[in-house]
C-alpha positions as CSV (number, residue, x, y, z in Angstrom):
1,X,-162.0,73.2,-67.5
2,X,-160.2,70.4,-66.2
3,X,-161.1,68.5,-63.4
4,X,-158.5,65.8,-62.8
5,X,-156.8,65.5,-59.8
6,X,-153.3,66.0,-58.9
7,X,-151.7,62.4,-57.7
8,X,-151.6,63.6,-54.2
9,X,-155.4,64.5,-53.8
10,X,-156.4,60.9,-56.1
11,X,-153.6,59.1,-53.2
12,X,-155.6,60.8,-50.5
13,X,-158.9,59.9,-51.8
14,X,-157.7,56.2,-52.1
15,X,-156.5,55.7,-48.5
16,X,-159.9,57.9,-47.6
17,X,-162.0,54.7,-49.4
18,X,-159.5,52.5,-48.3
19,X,-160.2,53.8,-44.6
20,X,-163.9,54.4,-44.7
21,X,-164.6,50.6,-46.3
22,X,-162.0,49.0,-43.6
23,X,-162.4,50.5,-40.7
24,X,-165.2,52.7,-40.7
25,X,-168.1,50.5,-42.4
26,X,-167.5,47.8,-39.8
27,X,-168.6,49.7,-36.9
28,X,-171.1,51.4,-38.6
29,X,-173.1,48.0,-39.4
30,X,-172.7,46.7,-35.7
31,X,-173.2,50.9,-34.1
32,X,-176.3,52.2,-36.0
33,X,-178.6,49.5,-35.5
34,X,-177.9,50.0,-31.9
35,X,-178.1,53.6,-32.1
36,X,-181.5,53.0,-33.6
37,X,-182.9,50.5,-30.8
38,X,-181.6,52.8,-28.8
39,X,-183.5,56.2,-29.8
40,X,-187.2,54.5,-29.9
41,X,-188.5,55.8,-26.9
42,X,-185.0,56.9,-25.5
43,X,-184.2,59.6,-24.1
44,X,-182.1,61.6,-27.6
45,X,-180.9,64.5,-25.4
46,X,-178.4,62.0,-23.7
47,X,-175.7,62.7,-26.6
48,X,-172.1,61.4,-26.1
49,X,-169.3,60.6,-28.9
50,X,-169.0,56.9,-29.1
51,X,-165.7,55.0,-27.8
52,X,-165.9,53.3,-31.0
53,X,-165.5,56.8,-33.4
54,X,-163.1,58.2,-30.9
55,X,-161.1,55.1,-31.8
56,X,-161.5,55.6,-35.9
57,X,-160.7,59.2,-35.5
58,X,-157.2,58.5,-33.5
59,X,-156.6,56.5,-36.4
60,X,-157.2,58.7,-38.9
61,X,-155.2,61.2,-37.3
62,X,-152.5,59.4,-37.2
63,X,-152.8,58.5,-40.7
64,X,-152.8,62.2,-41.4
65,X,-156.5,62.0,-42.4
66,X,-157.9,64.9,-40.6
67,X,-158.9,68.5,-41.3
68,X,-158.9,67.9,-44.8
69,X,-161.1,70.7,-46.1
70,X,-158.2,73.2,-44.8
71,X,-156.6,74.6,-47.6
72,X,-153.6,75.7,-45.2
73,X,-151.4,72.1,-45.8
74,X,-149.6,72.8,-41.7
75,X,-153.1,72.7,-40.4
76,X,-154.7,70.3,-43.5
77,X,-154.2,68.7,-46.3
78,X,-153.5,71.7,-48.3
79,X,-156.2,70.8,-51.3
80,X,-158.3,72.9,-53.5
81,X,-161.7,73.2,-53.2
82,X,-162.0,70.8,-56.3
83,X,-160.0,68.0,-54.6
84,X,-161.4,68.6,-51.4
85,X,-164.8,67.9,-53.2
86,X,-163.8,64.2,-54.3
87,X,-163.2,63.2,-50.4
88,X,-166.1,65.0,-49.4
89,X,-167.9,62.6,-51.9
90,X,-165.8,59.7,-49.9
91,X,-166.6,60.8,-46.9
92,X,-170.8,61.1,-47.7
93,X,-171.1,57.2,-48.3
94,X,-171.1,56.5,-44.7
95,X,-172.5,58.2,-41.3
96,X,-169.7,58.8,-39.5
97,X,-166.7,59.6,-41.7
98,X,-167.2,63.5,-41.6
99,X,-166.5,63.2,-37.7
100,X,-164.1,60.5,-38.1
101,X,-161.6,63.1,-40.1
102,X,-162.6,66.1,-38.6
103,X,-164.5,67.2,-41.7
104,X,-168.2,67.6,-39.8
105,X,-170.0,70.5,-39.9
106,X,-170.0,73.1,-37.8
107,X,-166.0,72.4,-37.2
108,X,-165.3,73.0,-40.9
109,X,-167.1,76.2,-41.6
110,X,-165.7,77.5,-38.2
111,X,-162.5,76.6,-38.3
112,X,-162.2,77.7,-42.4
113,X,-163.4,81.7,-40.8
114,X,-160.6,81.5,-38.2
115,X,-158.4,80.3,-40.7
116,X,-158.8,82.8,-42.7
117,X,-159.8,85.8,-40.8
118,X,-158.8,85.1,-37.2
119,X,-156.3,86.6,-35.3
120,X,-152.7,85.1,-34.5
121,X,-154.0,84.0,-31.0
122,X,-157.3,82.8,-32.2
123,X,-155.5,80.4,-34.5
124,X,-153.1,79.2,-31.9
125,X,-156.3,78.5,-29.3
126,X,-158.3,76.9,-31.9
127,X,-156.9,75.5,-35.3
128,X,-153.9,74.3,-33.4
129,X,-153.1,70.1,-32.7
């Protein structure tokens, strides 16, 4: 079997590691340690999306780094499930870069089933810019 990567998916997974070491790991070292002060004894049901990973994922988008697990390349990156796997490898060395390119579960599994099973208008509502 062979398991190299067409020079599109090994581009996207460079810019992916270029991204998540650059941008990403930054706000991570300054975020989680005040995301961990911040859960002893607080209250953990008070969840909001930080400024800071709104930010990242603007940037990514704009970058075209975002829905890449859909196989569709109008609504993702277009990949197989074998290149998809070597930026989901990217994305699992840090906390936030699932979120930051749209690649977090639930999102993913969801919008993979309307993808590929939901109706015309359900795609338009939900999978959609």
């Amino acid at each position: 079997m062979d398991f190299s990567l067409s020079p599109r998916a090994q581009a996207l997974r460079d810019q992916l590691r270029h991204f998540i070491d650059s941008e990403i790991m930054p706000v991570e070292e300054v975020v989680l340690p005040r995301l961990m002060l911040g859960n002893k004894g607080g209250d953990w049901t008070q969840w909001t999306v930080l400024p800071e990973v709104e930010a990242l994922k603007a940037k990514a988008r704009e970058l075209g780094l975002w829905n890449l697990f859909l196989p569709d390349p109008d609504l993702g990156a277009g990949l197989t499930v074998g290149e998809y796997a070597v930026l989901a490898e990217q994305m699992g060395r840090s906390h936030f870069a699932p979120e930051v390119f749209n690649c977090n579960a639930p999102d993913t599994g969801n919008m993979e089933v309307l993808w590929k099973y939901g109706s015309e208008a359900q795609k338009q509502r939900w999978l959609g810019p």
